[in-house]
Structures are given as structure tokens and as C-alpha cells.
N, C-alpha and C positions, 0 to 999 in steps of 0.2 A: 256453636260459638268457636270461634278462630283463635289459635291462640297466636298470638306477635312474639317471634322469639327475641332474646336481648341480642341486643350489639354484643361482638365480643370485647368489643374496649371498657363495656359498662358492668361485662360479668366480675373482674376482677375487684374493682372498686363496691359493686354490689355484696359480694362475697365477702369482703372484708369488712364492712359495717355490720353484716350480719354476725359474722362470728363476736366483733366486739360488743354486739349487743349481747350476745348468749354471756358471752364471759363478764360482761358487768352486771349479769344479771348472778352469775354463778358467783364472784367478787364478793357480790351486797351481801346474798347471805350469809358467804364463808366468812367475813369478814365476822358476823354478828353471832356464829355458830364458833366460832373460834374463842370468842370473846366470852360468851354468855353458855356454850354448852349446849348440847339436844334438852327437850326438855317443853315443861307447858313456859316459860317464862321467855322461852326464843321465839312459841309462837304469839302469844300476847303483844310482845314486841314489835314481830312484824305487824303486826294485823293492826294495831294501835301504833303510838307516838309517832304521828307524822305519817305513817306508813299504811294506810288506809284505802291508797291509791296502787300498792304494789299489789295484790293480787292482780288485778288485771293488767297490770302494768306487763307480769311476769307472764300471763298465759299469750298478751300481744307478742313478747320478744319471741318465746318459745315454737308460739306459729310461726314463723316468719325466719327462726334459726332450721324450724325442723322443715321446711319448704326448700331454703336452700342448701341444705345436705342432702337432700333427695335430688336436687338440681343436678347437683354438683356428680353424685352418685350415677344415675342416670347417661349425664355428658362422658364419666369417665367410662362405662358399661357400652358404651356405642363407641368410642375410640378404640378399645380394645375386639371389638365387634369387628371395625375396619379392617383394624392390624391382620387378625384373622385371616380375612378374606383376602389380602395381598401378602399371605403367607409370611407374614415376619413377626418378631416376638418383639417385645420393648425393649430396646437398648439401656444397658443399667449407668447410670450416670458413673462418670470416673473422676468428676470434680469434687471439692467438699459442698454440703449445703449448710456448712458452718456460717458462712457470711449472711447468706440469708436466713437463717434463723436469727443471727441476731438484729437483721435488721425487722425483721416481723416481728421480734422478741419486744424491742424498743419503741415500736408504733405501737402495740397492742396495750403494753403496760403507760404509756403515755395517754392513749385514748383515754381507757378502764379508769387512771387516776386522775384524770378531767372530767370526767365523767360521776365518779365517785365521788370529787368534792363537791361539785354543782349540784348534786342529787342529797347529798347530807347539808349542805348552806340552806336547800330550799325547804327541807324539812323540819332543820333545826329554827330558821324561822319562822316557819308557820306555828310550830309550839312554843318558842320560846324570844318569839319579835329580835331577835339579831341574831344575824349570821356566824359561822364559824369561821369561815376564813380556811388556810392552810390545815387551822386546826383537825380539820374534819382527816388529816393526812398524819401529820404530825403532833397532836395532842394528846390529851393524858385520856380523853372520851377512847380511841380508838386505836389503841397501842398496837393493833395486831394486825394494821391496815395494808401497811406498806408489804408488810412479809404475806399476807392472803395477795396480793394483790399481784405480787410478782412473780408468788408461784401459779398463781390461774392463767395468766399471760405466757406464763414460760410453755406450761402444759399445750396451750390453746395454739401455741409460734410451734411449736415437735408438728402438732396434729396439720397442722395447714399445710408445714414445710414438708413433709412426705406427701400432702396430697398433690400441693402443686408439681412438687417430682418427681414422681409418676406422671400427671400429665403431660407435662415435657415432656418425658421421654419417650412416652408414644408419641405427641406428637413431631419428633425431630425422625422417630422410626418409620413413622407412617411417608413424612415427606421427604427422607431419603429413598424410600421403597418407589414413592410415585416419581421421583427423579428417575431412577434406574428405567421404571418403564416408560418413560417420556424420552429416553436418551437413547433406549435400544432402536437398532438400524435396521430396517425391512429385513426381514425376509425374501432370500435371493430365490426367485423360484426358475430353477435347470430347463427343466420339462418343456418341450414346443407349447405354443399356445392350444388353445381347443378351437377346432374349428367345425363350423355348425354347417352339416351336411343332409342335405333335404334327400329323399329317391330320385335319380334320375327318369327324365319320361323318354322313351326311343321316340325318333323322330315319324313315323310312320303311327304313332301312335297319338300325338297332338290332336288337338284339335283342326288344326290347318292341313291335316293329310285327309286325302275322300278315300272313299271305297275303292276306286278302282287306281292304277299306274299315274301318273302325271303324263302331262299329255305329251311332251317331248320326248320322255320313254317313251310311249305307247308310238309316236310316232317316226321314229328310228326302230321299232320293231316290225 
């Protein structure tokens, strides 16, 4: 079987619904473990009111988070692999990755709590025929929502933003290395060329010499 690798325009986008699935997945329960405590009444809860369809819900997200961290893992183990072999090490970045942590800070937490209240509206009305609304964010059901929800974001924006920063910077290392060797100028070579030199044959030895004198010598003698 073949496998089709992705686009690289499709891995980033890829990457990043992955992670927000793991982490609304981590959100849901921190959310209700927070709230209700370890215990038999956290697992009842999951497993009943509404929440019937989360097991499998949670083992889908999990394949699919733990597929692309091997992806991910794997792509960065072969860049570093390259780096190697054109003898250069990763250039360590000198900018801050402040900016973009908070801008992965605020996708992620925006996803997770769109995601969180569609998935509590959808449950709260299958048990109890009307929705929550914002409630499922800001009500007195789920006081401990917003605070789980922006620290699993925050956690999950640190882990990405050192992942992608590293990759950068092998990849800006690797293609200033293949620059250098693209720009270096032949080699001047001094030395005469090689010239290809068969054995000479004496003429008296040819084929076109006989046995005896030629006959113009022979007859001047």
C-alpha cells in the first residue's frame, strides 16, 4: 500500500485541529473533574447524562491526536537527520515566541470554548429538551469552565509553540546550509589536463611494412 504524503500547506492546518481536538477532549473532562472531584460519581457522569457517546467519542480523538504527534515527531527526527548530514546544528532562534504563543494561545482557547458549548447545548438537550446557551460557559452548572479551559489552551499553545520553533529553525538552518553549497564557486583545478596516451607502434612494425626493405631502398642499394 502507498502511502500519499500531505501537502505541506495542509500539514499546519492538519496539526492544529488535531491538537484542538486532544485538548477539548482534555477541557471536557478537566472541566467535570474539577468541578465533581476523582471518584465513582465523575465516572457515572461521564458515562451517563448525555455523555454516552464520549467514550468512543474520546478513544476517536486520541487516535487521531496520537497519529499526528508521531507525524509530527518523525518529520522533525528527519530534519534533524538532514541537518546532520550537511554538518550544521539548528540555529536557536533570537526573536521572542511571545507573539505567537499568544496568538495560538487565543485560537486554541476560542476553538476548545466553541466547541465546549456546542457539545454541552447538545447534551443538555438531549436530557433535558432545551439548550444552554452561553450558559454551558458562564453559568452557575459549570463555574470552573472558563478557568480549565484556559489553562489546557494555554498548556497546549507552550507545547506547539516550542514544537513549531524548533522546526523553524532547522528548517531556516538547513536552507541557509543548502544556500552556502549552491553559492560555492568551482573549484579552480592548476594541474595540466590528463592526456590519454595509447603505446606507440614503430613504423617498420605496422602492418603496412613487409618482410623485406621497400623497394626504393632496395633499389638505390
Amino acid at each position: 500500500m502507498r502511502i500519499v504524503p500531505v501537502p505541506s500547506h495542509l500539514r499546519g492546518p492538519i496539526a492544529f485541529w488535531a491538537l484542538a481536538g486532544v485538548a477539548l477532549l482534555v477541557s471536557h473532562d478537566a472541566v467535570f473533574l474539577a468541578q465533581m472531584g476523582p471518584g465513582e460519581a465523575l465516572v457515572r457522569t461521564l458515562r451517563t447524562a448525555g455523555h454516552a457517546y464520549w467514550g468512543v467519542a474520546s478513544v476517536a480523538v486520541a487516535i487521531i491526536g496520537t497519529v499526528t504527534a508521531i507525524a509530527v515527531a518523525l518529520r522533525h527526527l528527519r530534519l534533524r537527520r538532514l541537518a546532520r548530514t550537511l554538518g550544521v546544528e539548528p540555529a536557536r532562534a533570537h526573536r521572542s515566541h511571545l507573539g505567537r504563543l499568544l496568538v495560538t494561545w487565543a485560537r486554541l482557547f476560542a476553538v476548545i470554548a466553541i466547541g465546549f458549548v456546542i457539545q454541552e447545548n447538545i447534551e443538555h438537550l438531549a436530557m433535558h429538551a432545551h439548550p444552554l446557551g452561553l450558559g454551558a460557559l458562564l453559568g452557575p452548572e459549570y463555574p470552573l469552565a472558563l478557568p480549565m479551559i484556559g489553562l489546557i489552551s494555554f498548556v497546549s499553545s507552550v507545547i506547539v509553540t516550542f514544537v513549531t520553533g524548533a522546526e523553524r529553525a532547522l528548517l531556516e538552518t538547513i536552507a541557509a546550509a543548502l544556500r552556502q553549497v549552491i553559492g560555492r564557486p568551482p573549484r579552480r583545478i592548476d594541474r595540466a589536463p590528463l592526456r590519454l596516451a595509447g603505446p606507440r607502434i614503430p613504423v617498420l612494425a605496422r602492418a603496412a611494412a613487409g618482410r623485406a626493405p621497400p623497394w626504393m631502398l632496395a633499389s638505390a642499394i
